[in-house]
C-alpha positions as CSV (number, residue, x, y, z in Angstrom):
1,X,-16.4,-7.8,-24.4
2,X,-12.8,-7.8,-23.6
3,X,-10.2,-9.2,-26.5
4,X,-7.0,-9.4,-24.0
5,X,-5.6,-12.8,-23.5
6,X,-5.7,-14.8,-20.2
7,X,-2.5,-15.4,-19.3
8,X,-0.4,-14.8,-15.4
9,X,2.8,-13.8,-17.3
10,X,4.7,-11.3,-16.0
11,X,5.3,-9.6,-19.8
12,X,1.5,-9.9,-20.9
13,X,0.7,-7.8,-17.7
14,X,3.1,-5.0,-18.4
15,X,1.5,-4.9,-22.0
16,X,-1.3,-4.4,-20.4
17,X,-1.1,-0.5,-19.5
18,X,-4.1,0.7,-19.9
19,X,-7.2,0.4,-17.4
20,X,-8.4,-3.2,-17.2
21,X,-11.4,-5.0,-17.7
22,X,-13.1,-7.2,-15.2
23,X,-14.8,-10.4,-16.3
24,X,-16.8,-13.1,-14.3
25,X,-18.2,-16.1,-15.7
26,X,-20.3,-18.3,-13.8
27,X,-18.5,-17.2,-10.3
28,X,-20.0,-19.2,-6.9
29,X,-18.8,-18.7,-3.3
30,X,-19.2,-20.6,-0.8
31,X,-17.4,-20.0,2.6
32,X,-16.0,-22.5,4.8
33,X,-19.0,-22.6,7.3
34,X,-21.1,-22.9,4.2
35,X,-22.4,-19.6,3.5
36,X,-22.8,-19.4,-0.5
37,X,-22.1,-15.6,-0.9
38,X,-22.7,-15.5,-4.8
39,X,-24.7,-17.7,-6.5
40,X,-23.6,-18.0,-10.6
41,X,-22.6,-14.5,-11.4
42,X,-22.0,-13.8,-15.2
43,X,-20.9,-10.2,-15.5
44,X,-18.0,-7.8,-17.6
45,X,-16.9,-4.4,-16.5
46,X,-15.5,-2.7,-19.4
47,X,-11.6,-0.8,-19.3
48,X,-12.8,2.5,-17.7
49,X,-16.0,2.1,-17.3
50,X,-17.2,3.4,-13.8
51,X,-20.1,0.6,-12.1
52,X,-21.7,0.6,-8.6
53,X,-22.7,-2.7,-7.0
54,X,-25.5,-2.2,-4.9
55,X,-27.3,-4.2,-2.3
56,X,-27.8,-4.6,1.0
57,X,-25.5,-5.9,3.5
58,X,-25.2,-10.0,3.4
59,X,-26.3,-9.4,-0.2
60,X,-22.2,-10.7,-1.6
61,X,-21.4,-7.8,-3.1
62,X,-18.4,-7.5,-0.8
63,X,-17.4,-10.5,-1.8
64,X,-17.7,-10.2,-5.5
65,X,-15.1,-6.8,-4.9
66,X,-13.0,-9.8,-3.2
67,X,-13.0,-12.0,-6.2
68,X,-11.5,-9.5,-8.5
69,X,-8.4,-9.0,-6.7
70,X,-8.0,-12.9,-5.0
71,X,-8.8,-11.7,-1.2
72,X,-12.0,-14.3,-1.9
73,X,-11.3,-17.0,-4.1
74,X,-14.3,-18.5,-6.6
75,X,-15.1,-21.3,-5.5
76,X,-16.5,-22.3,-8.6
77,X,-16.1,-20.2,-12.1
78,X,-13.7,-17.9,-13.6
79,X,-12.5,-14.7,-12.4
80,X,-10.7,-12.3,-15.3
81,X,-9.1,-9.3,-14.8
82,X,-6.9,-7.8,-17.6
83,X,-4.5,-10.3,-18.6
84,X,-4.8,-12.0,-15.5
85,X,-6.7,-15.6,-14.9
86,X,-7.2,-15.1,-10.9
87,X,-8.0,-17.8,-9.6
88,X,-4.6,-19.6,-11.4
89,X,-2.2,-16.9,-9.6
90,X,-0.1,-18.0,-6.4
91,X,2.6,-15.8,-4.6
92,X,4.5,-13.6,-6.4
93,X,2.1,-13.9,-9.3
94,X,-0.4,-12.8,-7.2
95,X,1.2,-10.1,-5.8
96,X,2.0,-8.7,-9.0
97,X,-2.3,-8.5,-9.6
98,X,-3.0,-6.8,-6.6
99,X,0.2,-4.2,-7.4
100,X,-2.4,-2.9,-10.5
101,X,-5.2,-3.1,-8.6
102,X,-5.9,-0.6,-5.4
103,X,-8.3,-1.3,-3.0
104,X,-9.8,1.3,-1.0
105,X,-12.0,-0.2,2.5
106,X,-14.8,1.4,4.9
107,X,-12.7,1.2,8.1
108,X,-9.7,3.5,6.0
109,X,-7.2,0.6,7.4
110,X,-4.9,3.4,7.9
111,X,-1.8,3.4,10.5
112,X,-2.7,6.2,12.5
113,X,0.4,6.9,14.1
114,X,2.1,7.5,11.2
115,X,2.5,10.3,9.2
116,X,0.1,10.4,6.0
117,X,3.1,10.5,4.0
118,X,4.2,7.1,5.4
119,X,0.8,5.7,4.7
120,X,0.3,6.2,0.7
121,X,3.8,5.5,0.5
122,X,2.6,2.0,1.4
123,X,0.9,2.0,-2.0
124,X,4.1,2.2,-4.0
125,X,5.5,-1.1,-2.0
126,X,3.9,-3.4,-5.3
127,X,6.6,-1.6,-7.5
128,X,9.4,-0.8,-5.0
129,X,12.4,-3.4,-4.3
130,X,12.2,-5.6,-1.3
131,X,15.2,-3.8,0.2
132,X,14.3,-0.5,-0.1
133,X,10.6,-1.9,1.5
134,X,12.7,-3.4,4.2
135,X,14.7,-0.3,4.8
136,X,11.5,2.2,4.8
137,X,13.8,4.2,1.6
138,X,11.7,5.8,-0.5
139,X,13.6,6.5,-4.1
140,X,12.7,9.6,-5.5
141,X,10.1,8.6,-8.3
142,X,8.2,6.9,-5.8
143,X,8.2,10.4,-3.4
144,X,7.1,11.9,-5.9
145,X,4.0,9.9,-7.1
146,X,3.1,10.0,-3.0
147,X,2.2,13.8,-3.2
148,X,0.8,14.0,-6.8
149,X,-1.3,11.6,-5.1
150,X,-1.9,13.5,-2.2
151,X,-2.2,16.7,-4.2
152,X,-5.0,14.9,-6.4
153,X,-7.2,14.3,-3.3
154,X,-6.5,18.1,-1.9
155,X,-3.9,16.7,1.1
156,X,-1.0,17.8,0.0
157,X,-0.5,20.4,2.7
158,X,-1.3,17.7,5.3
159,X,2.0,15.2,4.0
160,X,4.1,15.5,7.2
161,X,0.8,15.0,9.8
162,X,-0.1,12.2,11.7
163,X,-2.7,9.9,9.7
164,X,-4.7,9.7,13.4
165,X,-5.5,13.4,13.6
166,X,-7.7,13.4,10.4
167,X,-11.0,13.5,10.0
168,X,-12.8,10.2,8.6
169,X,-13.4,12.3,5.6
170,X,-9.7,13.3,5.0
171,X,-8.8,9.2,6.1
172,X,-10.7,8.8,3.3
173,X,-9.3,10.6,0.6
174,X,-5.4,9.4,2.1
175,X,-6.8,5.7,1.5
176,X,-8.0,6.9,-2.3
177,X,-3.9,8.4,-2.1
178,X,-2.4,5.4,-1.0
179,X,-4.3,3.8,-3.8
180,X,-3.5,6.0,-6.8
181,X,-0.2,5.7,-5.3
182,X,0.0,1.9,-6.9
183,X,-0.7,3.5,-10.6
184,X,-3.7,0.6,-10.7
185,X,-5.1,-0.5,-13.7
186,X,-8.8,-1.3,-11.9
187,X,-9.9,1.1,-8.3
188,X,-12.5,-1.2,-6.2
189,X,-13.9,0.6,-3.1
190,X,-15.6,-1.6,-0.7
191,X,-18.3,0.8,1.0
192,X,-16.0,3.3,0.7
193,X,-18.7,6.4,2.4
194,X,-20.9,4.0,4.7
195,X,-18.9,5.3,7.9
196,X,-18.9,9.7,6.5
197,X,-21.6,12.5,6.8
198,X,-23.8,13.2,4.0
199,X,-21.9,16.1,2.6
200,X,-18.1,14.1,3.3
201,X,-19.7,10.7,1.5
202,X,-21.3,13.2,-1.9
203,X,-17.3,15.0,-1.4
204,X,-15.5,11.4,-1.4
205,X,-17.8,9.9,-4.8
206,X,-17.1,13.1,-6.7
207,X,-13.7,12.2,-5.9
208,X,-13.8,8.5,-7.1
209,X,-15.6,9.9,-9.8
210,X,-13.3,12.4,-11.2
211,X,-10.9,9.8,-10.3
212,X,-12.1,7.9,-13.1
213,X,-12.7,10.4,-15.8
214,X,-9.5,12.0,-15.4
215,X,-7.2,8.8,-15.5
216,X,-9.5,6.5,-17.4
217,X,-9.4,4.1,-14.1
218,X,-12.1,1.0,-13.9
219,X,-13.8,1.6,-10.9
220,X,-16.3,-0.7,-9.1
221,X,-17.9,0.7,-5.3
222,X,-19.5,-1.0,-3.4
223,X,-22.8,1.0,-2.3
224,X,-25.9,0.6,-0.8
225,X,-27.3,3.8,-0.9
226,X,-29.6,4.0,-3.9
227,X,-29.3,8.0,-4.4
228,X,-25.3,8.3,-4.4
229,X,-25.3,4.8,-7.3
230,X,-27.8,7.1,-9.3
231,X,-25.3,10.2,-9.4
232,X,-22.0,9.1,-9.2
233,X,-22.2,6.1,-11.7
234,X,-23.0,5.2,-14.7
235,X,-24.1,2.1,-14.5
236,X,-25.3,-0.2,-12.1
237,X,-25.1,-3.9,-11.0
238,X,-27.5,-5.2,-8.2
239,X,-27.1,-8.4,-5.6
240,X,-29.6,-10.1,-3.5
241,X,-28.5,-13.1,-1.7
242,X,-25.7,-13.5,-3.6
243,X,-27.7,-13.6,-7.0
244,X,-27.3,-11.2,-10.0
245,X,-30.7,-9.2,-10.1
246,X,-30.0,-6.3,-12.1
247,X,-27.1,-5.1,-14.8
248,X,-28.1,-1.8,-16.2
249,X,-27.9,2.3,-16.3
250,X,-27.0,3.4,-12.6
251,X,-29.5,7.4,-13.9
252,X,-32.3,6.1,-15.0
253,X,-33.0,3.0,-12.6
254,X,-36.0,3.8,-10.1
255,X,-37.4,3.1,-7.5
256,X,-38.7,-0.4,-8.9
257,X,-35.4,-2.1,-9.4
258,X,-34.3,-0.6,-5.9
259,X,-37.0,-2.7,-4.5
260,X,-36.4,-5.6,-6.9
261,X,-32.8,-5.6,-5.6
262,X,-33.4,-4.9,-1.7
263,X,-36.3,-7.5,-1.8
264,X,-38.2,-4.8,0.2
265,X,-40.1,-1.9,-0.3
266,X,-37.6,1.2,0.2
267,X,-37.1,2.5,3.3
268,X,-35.5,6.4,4.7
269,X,-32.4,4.6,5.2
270,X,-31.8,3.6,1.4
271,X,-30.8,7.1,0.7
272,X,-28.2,9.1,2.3
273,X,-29.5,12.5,1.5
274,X,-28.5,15.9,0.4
275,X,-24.8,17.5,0.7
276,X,-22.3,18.9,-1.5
């Protein structure tokens, strides 16, 4: 269990420099149309430790990515993520949690008329004066975190091309870029294969997961495929209708809890496959 303090200030974030833990106590949602998306959720995600959230779609665990960074707000419980209380954070406060956290989507949520250089630079516009964001000036620090970034995810040579011309695979890995790009303390990837080929989607996990071992990032994906959960994580939390139904080892859960957790008996679609 996480020791850090709960606290918004701007000094007991930068103390925090290491990877972050995630903490929810008691967290409901409930939408505007009425919709309750998670139902009491008690959960902590140690500082590095890499967890899939599986379930199937409607299940919240969308949502519960959401929470962690303020895109949903609880509507009732407590949402901790290093030394930051979420749910108390407004503005810039705010803006300073989502700078250490980097969010990676299905739909890449790239601008594909610019070049990919332009589009991971976007990363670094958490730690980057207004003015220089304003004026599209990129210092030289910030240049050169882009292409370590892009040289991480095997782009570099693709810096000065047009984000449109891509594959969805290579979108990919320049959305992981433009997220390393932030230096995060916490990675969260909504569904971040459920739109790739087999091969590209086994290609894009190793890289989260490498990700992770190498820089000691907490990551939480969002996945409802039960084989790539079992491989590329090491442990596992599982949703159905917005209820905690499993917290345990990602390897060694079988098909059982897949079926606990889907509320069905498994189907071909559950499991994307082989590819390398």
């Amino acid at each position: 269990m996480s020791t850090h303090p709960v606290t918004s200030s701007p000094e007991a974030a930068r103390a925090a420099s290491g990877p972050w833990p995630v903490r929810l106590d008691d967290v409901s949602v409930r939408y505007p149309d009425g919709t309750v998306a998670l139902r009491h959720v008690s959960l902590a995600v140690e500082p590095g430790e890499m967890v899939a959230v599986v379930g199937l779609s409607g299940s919240g665990k969308s949502t519960l990515v959401r929470t962690v960074n303020g895109l949903v707000p609880a509507t009732s419980g407590t949402v901790t993520v290093g030394p930051h209380d979420v749910g108390s954070l407004r503005g810039r406060r705010l803006r300073e949690l989502r700078g250490g956290i980097g969010m990676i989507f299905q739909a890449f949520n790239l601008a594909d008329r610019a070049s990919v250089y332009q589009n991971v630079l976007v990363g670094r516009f958490a730690h980057t004066p207004t003015w220089r964001t304003l004026l599209g000036v990129a210092g030289r620090e910030d240049r050169e975190i882009v292409l370590a970034a892009l040289d991480s995810v095997g782009l570099l040579e693709k810096v000065w091309g047009r984000a449109g011309a891509l594959s969805g695979g290579q979108k990919q890995r320049v959305a992981i870029a433009r997220a390393l790009s932030q230096q995060p303390q916490v990675m969260l990837a909504d569904e971040p294969v459920a739109s790739l080929d087999p091969p590209t989607a086994h290609s894009v996990m190793a890289d989260l997961r490498r990700i992770n071992t190498e820089r000691g990032l907490t990551v939480l994906v969002n996945l409802h495929l039960m084989d790539l959960a079992r491989q590329y994580t090491t442990r596992m939390i599982g949703l159905r209708d917005g209820e905690l139904v499993y917290d345990g080892p990602a390897a060694t859960a079988d098909d059982a809890v897949f079926e606990e957790i889907y509320g069905r008996p498994l189907q071909v679609r559950d499991r994307l496959g082989a590819g390398s």
